[in-house]
Residue, then its C-alpha position, 0 to 999 in steps of 0.5 A: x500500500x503507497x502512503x503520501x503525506x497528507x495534503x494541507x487541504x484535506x487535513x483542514x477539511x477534517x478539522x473542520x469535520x472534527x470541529x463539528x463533533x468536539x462541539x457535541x461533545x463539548x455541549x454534553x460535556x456541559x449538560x454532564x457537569x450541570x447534572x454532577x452539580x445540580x443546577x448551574x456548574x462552575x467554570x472549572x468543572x465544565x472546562x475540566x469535563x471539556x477538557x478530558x473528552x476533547x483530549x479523550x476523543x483525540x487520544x482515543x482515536x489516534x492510539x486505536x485505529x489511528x484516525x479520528x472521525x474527520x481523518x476517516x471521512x477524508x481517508x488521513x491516517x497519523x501514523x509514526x514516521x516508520x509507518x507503524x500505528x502511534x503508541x500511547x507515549x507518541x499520543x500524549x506528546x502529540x496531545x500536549x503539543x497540539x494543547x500548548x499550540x492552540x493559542x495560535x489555532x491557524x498556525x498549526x495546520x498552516x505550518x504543514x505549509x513551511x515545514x519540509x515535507x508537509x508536517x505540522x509542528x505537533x507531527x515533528x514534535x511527536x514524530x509522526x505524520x498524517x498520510x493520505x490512504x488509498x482509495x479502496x478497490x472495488x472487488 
């Protein structure tokens, strides 16, 4: 099977569509810590319960089949740069580089632009890349 780095626009794209998902997310997450407090949450049980399912909904996915939803519906894969599925050491050092970058949320995916090869700074940072699969065949 012939794997390519991905495309900046493909994996916008899946951003976007994950985008979609981790805003349902986040609203269960508030509707879960109003439940847990009774009425109207505090601040920082809402972010806490945002936080843990944003970072367990990317983690999830890339540690178990490499893709999250978005990545699935444009056929992206992060793999590591060796081609074998990330471990849960590549995982967490690609969430927290992803976290401490959020600040400047376009300058992520727009690195993939400058950087050789095609990667983002969290990809160089974790040693892994997002690569573009193959369609499937028609049997």
């Amino acid at each position: 099977m012939i794997v390519t780095t991905a495309p900046v626009w493909k994996r916008l794209l899946a951003w976007l569509y994950d985008g979609l998902i981790l805003t349902a997310l986040w609203l269960v997450s508030g509707l879960i810590a109003a439940m847990l407090a009774g009425g109207e949450a505090p601040p920082w049980l809402v972010r806490a319960i945002i936080l843990l399912s944003s970072l367990g909904y990317f983690g999830w996915s890339w540690r178990v089949g490499g893709q999250t939803a978005g990545m699935r519906a444009w056929r992206l894969r992060v793999v590591r740069l060796d081609g074998t599925s990330l471990r849960g050491s590549d995982v967490v050092i690609r969430l927290a580089v992803c976290l401490a970058c959020l600040a400047p949320l376009g300058f992520l995916i727009l690195s993939a632009w400058v950087l050789p090869d095609g990667q983002t700074i969290y990809d160089r940072l974790s040693k892994s890349r997002v690569v573009s699969l193959p369609k499937p065949s028609r049997s």
